[in-house]
PDB file with one MODEL, atoms N, CA, C and O in Angstrom:
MODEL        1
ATOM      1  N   UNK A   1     -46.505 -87.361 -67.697  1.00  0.00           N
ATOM      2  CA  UNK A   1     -47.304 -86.580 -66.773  1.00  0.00           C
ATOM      3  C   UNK A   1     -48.698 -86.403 -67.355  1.00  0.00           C
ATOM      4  O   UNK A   1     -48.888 -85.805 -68.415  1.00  0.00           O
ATOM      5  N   UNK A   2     -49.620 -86.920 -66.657  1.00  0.00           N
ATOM      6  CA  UNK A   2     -51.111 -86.501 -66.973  1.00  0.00           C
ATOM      7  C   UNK A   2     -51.706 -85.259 -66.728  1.00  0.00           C
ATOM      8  O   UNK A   2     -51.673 -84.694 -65.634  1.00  0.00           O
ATOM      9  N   UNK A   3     -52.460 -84.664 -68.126  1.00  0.00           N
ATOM     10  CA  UNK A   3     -53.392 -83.303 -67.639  1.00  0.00           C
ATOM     11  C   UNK A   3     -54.585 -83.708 -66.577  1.00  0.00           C
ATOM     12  O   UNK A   3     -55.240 -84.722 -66.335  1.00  0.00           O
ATOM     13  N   UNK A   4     -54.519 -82.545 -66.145  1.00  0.00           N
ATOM     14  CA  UNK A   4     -55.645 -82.694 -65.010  1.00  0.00           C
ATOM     15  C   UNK A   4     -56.257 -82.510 -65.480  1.00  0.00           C
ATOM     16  O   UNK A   4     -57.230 -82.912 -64.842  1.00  0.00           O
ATOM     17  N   UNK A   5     -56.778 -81.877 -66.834  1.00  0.00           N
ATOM     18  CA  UNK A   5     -57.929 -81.064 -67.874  1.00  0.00           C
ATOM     19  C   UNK A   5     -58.040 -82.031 -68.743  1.00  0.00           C
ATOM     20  O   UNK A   5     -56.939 -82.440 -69.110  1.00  0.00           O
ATOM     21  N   UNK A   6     -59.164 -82.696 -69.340  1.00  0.00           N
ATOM     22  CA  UNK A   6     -59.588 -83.378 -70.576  1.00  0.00           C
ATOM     23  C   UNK A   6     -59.515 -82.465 -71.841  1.00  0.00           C
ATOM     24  O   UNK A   6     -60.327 -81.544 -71.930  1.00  0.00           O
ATOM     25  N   UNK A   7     -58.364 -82.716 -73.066  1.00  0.00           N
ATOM     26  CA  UNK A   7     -57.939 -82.250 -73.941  1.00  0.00           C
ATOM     27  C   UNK A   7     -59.126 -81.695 -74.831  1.00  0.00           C
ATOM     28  O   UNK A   7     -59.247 -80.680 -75.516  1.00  0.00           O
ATOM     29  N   UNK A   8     -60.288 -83.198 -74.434  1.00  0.00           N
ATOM     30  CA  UNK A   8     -61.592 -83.079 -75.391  1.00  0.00           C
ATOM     31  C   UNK A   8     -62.343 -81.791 -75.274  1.00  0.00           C
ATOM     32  O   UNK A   8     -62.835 -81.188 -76.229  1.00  0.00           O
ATOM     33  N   UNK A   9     -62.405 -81.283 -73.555  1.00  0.00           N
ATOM     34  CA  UNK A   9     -62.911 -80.611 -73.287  1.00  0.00           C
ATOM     35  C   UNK A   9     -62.882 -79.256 -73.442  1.00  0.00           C
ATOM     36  O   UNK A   9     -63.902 -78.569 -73.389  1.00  0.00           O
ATOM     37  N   UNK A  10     -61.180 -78.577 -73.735  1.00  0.00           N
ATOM     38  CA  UNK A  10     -60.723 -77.601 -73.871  1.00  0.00           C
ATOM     39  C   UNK A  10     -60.941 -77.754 -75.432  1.00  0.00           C
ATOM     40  O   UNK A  10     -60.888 -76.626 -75.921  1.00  0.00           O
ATOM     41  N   UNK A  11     -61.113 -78.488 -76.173  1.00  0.00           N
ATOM     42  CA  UNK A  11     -60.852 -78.252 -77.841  1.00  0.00           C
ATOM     43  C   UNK A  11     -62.444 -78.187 -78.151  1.00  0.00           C
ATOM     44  O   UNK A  11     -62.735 -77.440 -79.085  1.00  0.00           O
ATOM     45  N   UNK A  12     -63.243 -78.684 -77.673  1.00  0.00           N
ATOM     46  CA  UNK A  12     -64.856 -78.528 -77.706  1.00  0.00           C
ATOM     47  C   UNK A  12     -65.869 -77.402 -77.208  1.00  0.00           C
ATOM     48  O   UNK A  12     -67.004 -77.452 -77.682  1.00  0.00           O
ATOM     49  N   UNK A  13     -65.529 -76.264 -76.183  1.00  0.00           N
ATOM     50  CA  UNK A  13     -65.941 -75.258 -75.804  1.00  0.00           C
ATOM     51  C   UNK A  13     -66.519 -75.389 -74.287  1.00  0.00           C
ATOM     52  O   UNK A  13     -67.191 -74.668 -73.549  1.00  0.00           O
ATOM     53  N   UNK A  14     -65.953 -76.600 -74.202  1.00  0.00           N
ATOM     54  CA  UNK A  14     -66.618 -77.035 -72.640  1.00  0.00           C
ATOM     55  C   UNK A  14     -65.925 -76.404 -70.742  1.00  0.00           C
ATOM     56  O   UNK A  14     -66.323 -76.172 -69.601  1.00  0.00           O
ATOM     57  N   UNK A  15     -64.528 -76.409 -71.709  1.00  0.00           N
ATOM     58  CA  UNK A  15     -63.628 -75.612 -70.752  1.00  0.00           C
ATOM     59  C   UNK A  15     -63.617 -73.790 -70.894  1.00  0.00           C
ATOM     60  O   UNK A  15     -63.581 -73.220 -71.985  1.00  0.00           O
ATOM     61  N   UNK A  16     -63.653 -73.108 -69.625  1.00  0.00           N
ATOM     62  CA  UNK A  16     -64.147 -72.007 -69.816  1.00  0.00           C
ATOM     63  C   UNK A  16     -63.114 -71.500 -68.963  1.00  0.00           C
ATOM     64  O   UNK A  16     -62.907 -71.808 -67.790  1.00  0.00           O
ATOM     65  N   UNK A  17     -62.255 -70.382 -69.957  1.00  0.00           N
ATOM     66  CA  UNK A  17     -61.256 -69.996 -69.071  1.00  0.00           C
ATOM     67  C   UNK A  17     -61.221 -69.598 -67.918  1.00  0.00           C
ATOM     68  O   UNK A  17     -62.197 -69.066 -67.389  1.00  0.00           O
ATOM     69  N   UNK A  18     -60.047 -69.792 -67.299  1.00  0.00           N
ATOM     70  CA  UNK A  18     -60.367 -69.313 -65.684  1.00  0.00           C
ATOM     71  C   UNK A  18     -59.143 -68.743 -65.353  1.00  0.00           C
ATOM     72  O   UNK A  18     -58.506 -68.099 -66.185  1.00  0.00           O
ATOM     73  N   UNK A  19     -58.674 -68.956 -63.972  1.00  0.00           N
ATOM     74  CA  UNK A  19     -57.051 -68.362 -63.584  1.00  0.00           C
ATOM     75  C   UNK A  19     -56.212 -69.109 -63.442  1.00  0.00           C
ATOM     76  O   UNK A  19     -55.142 -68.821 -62.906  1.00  0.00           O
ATOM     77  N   UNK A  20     -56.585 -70.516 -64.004  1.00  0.00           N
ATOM     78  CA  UNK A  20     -56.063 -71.545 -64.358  1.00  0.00           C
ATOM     79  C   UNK A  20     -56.046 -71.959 -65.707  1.00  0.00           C
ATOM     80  O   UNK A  20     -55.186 -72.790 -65.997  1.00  0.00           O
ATOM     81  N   UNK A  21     -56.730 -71.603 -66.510  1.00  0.00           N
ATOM     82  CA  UNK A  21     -56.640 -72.161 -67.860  1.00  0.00           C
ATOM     83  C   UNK A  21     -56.697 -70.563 -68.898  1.00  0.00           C
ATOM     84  O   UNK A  21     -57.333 -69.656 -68.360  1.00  0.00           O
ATOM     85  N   UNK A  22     -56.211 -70.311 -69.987  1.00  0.00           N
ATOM     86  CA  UNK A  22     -56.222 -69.200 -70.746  1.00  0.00           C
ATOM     87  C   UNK A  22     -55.750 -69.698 -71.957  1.00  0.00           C
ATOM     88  O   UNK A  22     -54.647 -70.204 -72.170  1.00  0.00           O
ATOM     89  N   UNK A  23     -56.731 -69.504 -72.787  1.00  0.00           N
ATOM     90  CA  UNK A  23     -56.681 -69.340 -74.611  1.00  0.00           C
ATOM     91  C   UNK A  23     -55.886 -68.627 -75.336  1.00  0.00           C
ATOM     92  O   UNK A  23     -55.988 -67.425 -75.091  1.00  0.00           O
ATOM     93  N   UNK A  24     -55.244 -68.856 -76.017  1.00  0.00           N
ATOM     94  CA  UNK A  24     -54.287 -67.829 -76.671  1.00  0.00           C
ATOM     95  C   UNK A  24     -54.788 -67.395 -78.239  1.00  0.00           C
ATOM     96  O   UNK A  24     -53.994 -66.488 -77.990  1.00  0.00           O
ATOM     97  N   UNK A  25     -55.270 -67.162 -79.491  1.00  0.00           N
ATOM     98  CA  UNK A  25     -55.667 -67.186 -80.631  1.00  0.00           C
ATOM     99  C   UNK A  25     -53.998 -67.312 -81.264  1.00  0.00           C
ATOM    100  O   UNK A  25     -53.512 -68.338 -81.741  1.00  0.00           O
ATOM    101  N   UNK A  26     -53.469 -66.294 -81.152  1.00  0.00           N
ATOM    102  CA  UNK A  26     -52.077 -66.264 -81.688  1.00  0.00           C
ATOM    103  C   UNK A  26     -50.722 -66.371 -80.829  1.00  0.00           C
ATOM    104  O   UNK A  26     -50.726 -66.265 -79.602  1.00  0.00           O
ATOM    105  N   UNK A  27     -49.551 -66.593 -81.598  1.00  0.00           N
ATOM    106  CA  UNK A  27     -48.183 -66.233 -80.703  1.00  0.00           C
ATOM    107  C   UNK A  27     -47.898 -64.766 -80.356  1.00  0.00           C
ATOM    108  O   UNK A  27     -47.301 -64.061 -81.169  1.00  0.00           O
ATOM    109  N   UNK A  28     -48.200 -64.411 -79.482  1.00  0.00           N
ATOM    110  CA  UNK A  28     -47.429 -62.760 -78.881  1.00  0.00           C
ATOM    111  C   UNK A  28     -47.280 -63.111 -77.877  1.00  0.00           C
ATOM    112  O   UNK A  28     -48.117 -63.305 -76.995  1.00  0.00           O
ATOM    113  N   UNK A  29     -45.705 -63.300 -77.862  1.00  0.00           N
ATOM    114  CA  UNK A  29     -44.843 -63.343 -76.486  1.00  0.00           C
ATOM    115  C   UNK A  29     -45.330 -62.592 -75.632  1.00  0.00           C
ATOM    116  O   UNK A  29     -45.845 -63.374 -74.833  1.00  0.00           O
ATOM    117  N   UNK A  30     -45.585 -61.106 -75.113  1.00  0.00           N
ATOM    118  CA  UNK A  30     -46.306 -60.410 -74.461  1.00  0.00           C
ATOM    119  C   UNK A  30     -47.213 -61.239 -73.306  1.00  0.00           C
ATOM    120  O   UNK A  30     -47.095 -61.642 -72.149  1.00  0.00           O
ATOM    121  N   UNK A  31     -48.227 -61.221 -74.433  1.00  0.00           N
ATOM    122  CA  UNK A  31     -49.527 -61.606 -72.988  1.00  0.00           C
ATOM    123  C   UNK A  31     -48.855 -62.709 -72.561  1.00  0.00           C
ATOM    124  O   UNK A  31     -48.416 -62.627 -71.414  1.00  0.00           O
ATOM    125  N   UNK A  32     -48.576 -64.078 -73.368  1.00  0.00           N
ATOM    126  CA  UNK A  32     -48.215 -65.684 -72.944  1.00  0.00           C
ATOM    127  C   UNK A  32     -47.127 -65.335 -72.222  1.00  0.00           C
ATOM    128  O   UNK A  32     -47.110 -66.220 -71.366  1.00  0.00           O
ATOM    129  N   UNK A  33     -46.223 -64.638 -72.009  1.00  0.00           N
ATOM    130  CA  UNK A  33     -45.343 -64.566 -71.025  1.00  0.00           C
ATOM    131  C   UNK A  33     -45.742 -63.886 -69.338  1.00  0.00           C
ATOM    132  O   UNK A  33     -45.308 -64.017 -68.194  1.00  0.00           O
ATOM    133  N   UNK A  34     -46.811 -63.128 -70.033  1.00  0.00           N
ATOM    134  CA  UNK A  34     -47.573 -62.429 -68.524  1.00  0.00           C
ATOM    135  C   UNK A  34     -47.994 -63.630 -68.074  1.00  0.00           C
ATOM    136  O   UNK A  34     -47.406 -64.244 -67.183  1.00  0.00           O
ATOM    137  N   UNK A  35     -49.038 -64.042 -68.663  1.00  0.00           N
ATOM    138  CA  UNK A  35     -49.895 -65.580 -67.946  1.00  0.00           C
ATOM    139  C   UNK A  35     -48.780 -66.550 -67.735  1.00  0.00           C
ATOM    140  O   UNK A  35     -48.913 -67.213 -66.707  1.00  0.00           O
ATOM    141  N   UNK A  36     -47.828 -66.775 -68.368  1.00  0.00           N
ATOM    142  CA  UNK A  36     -46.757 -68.286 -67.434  1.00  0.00           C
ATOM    143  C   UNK A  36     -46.427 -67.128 -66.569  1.00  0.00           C
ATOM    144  O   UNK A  36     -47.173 -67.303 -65.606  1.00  0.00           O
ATOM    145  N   UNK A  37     -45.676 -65.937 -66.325  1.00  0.00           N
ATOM    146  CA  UNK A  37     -45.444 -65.621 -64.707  1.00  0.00           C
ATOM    147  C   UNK A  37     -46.382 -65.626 -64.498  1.00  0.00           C
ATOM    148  O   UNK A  37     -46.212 -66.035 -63.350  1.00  0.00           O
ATOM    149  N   UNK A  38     -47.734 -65.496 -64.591  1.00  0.00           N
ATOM    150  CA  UNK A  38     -48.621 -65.327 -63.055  1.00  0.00           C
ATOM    151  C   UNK A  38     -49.000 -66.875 -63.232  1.00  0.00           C
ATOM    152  O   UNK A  38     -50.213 -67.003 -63.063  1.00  0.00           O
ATOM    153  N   UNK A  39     -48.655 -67.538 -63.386  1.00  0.00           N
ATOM    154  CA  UNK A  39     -49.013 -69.115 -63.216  1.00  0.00           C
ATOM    155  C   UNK A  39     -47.411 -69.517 -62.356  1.00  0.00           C
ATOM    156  O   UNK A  39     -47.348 -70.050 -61.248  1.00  0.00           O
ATOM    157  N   UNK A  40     -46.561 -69.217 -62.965  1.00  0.00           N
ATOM    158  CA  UNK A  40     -45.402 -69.464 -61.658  1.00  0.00           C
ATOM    159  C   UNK A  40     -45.069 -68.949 -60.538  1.00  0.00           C
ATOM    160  O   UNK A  40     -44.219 -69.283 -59.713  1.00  0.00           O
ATOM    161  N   UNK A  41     -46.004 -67.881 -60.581  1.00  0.00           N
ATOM    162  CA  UNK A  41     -46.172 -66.798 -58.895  1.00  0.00           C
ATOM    163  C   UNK A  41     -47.492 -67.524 -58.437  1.00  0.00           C
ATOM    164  O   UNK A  41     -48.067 -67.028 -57.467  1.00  0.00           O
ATOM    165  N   UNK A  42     -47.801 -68.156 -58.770  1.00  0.00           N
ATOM    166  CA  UNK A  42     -49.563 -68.872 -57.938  1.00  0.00           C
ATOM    167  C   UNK A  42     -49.134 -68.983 -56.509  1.00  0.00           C
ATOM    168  O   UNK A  42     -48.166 -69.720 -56.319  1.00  0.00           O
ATOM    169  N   UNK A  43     -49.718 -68.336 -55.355  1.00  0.00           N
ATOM    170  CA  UNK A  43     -49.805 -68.737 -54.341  1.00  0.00           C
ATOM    171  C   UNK A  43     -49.948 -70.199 -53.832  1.00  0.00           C
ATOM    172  O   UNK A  43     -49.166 -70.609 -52.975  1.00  0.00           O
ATOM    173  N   UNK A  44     -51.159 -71.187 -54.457  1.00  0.00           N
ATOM    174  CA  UNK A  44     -50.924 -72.381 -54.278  1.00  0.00           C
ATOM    175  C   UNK A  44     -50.329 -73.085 -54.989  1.00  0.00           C
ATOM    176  O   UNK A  44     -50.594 -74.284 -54.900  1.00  0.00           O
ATOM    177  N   UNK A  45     -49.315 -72.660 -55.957  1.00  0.00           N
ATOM    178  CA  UNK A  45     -48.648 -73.624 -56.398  1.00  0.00           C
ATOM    179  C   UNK A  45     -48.823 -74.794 -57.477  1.00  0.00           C
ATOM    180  O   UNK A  45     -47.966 -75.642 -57.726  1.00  0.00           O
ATOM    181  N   UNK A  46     -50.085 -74.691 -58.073  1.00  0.00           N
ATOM    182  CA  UNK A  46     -50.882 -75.596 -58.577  1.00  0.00           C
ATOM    183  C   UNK A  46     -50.908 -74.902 -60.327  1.00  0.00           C
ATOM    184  O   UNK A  46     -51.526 -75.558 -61.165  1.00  0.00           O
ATOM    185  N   UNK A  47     -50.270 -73.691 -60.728  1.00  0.00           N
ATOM    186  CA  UNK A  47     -49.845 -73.324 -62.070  1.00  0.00           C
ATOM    187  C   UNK A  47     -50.813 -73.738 -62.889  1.00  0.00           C
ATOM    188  O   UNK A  47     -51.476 -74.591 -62.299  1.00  0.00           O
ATOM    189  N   UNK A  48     -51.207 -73.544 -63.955  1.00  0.00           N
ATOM    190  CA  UNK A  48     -52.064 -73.684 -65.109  1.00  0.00           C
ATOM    191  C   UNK A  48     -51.599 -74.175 -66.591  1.00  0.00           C
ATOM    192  O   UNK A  48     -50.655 -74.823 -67.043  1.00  0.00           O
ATOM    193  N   UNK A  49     -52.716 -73.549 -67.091  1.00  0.00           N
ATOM    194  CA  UNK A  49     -52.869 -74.219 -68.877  1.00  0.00           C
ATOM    195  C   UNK A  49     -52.944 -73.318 -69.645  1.00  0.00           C
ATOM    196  O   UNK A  49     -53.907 -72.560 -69.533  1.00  0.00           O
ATOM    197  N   UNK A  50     -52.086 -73.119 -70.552  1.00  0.00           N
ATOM    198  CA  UNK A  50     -51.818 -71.642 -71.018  1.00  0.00           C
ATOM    199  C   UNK A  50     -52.062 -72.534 -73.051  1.00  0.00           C
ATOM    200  O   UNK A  50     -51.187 -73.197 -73.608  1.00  0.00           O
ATOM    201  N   UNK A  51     -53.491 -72.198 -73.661  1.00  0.00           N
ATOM    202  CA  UNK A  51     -53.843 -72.870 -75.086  1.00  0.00           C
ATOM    203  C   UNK A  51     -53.542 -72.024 -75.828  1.00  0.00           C
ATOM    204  O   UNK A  51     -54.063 -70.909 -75.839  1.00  0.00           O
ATOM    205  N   UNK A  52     -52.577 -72.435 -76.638  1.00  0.00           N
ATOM    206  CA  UNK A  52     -52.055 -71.100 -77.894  1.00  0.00           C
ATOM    207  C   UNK A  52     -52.570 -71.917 -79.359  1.00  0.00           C
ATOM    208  O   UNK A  52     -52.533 -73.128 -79.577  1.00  0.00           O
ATOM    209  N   UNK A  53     -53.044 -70.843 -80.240  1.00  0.00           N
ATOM    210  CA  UNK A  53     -53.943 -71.281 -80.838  1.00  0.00           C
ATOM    211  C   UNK A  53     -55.066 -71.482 -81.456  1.00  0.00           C
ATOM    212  O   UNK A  53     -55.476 -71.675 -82.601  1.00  0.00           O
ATOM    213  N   UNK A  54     -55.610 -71.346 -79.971  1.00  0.00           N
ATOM    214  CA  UNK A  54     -57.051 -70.971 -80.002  1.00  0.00           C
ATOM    215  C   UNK A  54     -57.748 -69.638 -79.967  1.00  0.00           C
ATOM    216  O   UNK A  54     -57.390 -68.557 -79.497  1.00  0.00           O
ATOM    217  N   UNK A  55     -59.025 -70.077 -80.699  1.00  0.00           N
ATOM    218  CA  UNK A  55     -59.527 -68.418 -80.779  1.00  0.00           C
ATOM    219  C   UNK A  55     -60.811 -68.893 -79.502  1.00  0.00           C
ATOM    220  O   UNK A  55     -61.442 -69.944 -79.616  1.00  0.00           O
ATOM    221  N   UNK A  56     -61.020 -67.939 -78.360  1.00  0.00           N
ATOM    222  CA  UNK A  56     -61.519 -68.142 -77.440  1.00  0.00           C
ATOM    223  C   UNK A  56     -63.233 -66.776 -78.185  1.00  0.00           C
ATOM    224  O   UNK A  56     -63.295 -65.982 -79.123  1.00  0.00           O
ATOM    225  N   UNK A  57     -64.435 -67.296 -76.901  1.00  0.00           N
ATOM    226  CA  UNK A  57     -65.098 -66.279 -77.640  1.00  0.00           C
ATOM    227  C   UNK A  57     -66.292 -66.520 -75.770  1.00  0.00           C
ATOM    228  O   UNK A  57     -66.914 -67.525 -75.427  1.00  0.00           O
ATOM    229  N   UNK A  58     -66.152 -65.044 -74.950  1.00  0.00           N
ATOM    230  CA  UNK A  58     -67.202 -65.380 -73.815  1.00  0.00           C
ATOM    231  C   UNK A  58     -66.224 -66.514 -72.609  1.00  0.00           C
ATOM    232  O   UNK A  58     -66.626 -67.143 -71.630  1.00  0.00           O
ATOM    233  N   UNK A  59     -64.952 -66.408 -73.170  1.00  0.00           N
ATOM    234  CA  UNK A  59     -64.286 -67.380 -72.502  1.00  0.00           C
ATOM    235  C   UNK A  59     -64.086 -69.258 -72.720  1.00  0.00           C
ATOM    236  O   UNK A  59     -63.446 -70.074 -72.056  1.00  0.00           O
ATOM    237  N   UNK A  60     -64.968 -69.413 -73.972  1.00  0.00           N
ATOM    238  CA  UNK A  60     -65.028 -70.572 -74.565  1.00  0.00           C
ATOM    239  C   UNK A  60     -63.990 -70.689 -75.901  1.00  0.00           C
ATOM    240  O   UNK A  60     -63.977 -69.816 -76.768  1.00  0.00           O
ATOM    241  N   UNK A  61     -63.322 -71.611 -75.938  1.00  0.00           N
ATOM    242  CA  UNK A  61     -62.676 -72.257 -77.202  1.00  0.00           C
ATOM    243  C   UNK A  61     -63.516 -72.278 -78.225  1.00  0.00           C
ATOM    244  O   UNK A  61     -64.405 -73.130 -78.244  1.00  0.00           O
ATOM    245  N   UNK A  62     -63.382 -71.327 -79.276  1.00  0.00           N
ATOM    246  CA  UNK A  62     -63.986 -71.428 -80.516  1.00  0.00           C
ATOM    247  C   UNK A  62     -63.643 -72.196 -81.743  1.00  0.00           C
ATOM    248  O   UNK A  62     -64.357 -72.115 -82.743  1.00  0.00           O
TER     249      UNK A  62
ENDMDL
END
């Protein structure tokens, strides 16, 4: 299955989170479990990109 998102783009600061895409810095089940349900409740159906990992900064991948 292909990302719809360029990997380059999210690891470079080019992708800017949205209600489709969200940065994680660390593992806490907590939030990452809030964001996959509200990515499996999406009205259109079209679910997201949930980056664990990353330290985000203004909404950019740092």
């Amino acid at each position: 299955m292909a990302l719809h998102i360029n990997i380059e783009d999210l690891l470079n600061g080019k992708a800017v989170e949205s209600n489709r895409l969200d940065y994680k810095e660390g593992w806490n089940p907590d939030t990452i479990y809030r964001t996959i349900c509200a990515f499996a409740n999406d009205f259109e159906d079209t679910g997201g990109y949930v980056v664990i990992g990353v330290k985000e900064e203004n909404g950019r991948a740092q």
